[in-house]
C-alpha positions as CSV (number, residue, x, y, z in Angstrom):
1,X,-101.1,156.9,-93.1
2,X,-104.0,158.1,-91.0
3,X,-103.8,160.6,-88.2
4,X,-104.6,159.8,-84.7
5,X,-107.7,161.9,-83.3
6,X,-106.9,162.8,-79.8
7,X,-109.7,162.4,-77.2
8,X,-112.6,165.4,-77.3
9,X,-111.1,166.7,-80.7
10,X,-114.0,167.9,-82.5
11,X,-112.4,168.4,-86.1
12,X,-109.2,167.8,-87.9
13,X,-107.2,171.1,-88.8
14,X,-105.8,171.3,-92.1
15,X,-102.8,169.5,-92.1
16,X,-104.7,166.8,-90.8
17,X,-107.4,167.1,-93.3
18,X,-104.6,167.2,-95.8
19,X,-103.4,163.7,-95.2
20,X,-106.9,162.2,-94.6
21,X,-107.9,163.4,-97.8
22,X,-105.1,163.3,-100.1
23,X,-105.4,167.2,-100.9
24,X,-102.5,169.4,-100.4
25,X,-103.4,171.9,-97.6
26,X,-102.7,174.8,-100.2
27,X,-105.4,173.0,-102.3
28,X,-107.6,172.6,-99.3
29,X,-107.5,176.5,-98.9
30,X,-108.5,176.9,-102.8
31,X,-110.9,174.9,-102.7
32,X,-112.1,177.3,-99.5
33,X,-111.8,180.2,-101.8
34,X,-113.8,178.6,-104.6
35,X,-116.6,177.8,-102.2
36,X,-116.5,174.0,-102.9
37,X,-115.8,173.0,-99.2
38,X,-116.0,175.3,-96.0
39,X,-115.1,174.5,-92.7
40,X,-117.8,173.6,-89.8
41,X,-116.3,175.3,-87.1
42,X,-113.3,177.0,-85.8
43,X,-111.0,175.8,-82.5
44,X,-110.1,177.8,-79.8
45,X,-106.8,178.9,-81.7
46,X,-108.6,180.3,-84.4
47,X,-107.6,176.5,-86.7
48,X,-109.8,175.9,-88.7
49,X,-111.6,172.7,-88.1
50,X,-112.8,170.3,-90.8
51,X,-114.8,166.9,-90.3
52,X,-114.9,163.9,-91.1
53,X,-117.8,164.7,-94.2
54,X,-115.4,167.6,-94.9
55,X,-112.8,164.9,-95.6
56,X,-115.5,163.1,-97.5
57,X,-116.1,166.3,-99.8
58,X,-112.4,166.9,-100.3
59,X,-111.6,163.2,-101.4
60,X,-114.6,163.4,-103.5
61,X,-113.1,167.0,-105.3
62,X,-110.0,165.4,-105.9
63,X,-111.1,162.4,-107.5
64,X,-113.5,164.2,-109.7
65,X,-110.1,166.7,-110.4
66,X,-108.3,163.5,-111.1
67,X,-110.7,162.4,-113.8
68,X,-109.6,166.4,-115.8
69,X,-113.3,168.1,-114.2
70,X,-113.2,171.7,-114.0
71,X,-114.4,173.3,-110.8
72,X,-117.7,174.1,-112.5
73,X,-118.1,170.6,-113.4
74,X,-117.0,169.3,-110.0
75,X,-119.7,172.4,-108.3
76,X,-122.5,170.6,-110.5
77,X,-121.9,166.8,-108.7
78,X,-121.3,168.4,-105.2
79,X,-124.5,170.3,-105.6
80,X,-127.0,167.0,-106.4
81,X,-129.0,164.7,-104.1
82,X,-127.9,160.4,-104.2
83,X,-131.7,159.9,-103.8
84,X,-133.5,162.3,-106.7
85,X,-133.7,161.0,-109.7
86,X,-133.6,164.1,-111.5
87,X,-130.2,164.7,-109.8
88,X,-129.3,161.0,-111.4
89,X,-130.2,162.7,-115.0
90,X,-128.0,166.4,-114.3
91,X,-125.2,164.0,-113.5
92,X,-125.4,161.9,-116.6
93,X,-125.9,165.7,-118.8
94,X,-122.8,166.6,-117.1
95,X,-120.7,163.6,-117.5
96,X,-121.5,163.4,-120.9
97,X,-120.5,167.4,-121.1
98,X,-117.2,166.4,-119.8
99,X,-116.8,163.1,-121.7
100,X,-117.4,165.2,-125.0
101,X,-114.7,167.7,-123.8
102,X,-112.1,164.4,-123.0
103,X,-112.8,163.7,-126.3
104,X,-111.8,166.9,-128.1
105,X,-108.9,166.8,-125.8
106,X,-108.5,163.2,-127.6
107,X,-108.5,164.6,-131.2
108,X,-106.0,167.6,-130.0
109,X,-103.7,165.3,-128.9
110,X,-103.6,162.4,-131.6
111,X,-103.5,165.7,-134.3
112,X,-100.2,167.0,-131.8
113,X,-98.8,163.3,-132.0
114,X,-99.1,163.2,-135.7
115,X,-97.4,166.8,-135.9
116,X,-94.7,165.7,-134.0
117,X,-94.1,162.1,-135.8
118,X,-93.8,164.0,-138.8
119,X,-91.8,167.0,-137.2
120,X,-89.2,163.9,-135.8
121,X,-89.4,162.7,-139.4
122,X,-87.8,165.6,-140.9
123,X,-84.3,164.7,-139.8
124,X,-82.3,161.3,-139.3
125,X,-79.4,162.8,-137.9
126,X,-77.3,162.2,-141.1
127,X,-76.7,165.6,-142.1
128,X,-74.7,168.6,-141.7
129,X,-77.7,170.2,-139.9
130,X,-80.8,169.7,-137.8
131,X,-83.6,169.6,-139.6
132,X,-85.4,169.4,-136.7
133,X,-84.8,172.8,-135.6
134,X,-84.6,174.3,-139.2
135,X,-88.1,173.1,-139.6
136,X,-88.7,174.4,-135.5
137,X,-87.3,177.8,-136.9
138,X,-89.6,178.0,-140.0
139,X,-92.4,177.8,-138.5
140,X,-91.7,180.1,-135.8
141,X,-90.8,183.0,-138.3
142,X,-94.6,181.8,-139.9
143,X,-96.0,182.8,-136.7
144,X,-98.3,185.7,-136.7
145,X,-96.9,188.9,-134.7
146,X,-97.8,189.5,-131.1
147,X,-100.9,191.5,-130.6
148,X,-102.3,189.7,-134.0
149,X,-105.6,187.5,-133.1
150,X,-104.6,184.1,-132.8
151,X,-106.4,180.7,-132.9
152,X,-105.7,178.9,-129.9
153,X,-107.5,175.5,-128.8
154,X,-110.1,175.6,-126.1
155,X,-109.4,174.0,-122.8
156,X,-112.3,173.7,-120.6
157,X,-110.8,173.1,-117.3
C-alpha cells in the first residue's frame, strides 16, 4: 500500500522508503553500509531522507537480489549508463557471469537431489531399524576431523 507524502515533505524516511520499495528498513540500512544506495539529504530530526530515485535504486537492488545477484554483481548494473553501449556489453559479461554461476548452482543441486533419492532409498520402513539414519551415521563417522581441509562447494553470493 503506498504512503501518503504530506505537503512540503522533501523525502521519505526509512520506514517509508521500506514500504515504497519492498526492502526491509534493516536491509535499507545494509545496503547504506555496502554503499549501494545513500541517502540525499537529512531532515531536521536528523531522519534520514530518501527520494523518490532512492526508492527506484532500492526496488531495482532487490529485484536483482531476487534473481540470487551478489552485491558485487548488483554494484556492476547500478554502476552502468541506459544509453552507452559499452555499458549494454558489461551488462551482458555480467549476466552471463551470473547465469554460469545459476548453473553450477543447477548441477549442485540435481547431484544433492540424486544423493538424497538414493539416501531415502536405503530404507522402506520395513525393518527393525532406520536405515536412513544408519546410513546418516556412516557417513558422518567418514567425515574428516575438524581442523582437516575440507572441500566445500563455492557459493558466489
Amino acid at each position: 500500500m503506498p504512503v501518503a507524502k504530506p505537503p512540503g515533505a522533501q523525502g521519505y524516511r526509512i520506514g517509508e522508503a521500506a514500504a515504497r520499495s519492498g526492502v526491509t528498513a534493516a536491509n535499507i540500512r545494509y545496503y547504506e553500509r555496502e554503499a549501494l544506495i545513500a541517502p540525499q539529504a537529512r531532515g531536521d530530526n536528523s531522519y534520514r531522507l530518501y527520494t523518490d530515485a532512492d526508492v527506484h535504486r532500492l526496488r531495482f537492488i532487490r529485484l536483482c537480489r531476487a534473481m540470487d545477484m551478489s552485491l558485487d554483481e548488483v554494484r556492476t548494473l547500478l554502476g552502468l549508463d541506459l544509453r552507452r553501449k559499452a555499458d549494454c556489453d558489461t551488462a551482458c559479461v555480467a549476466l552471463d557471469a551470473h547465469l554460469g554461476h545459476v548453473r553450477e548452482r543447477l548441477r549442485e543441486l540435481r547431484s544433492l537431489e540424486k544423493d538424497l533419492i538414493a539416501l531415502r532409498d536405503c530404507c522402506d520402513g520395513t525393518d527393525a531399524h532406520c536405515h536412513i539414519i544408519e546410513t546418516l551415521h556412516a557417513r558422518a563417522d567418514r567425515q574428516p576431523l575438524a581442523g582437516a581441509p575440507r572441500t566445500r562447494a563455492a557459493r558466489h553470493v
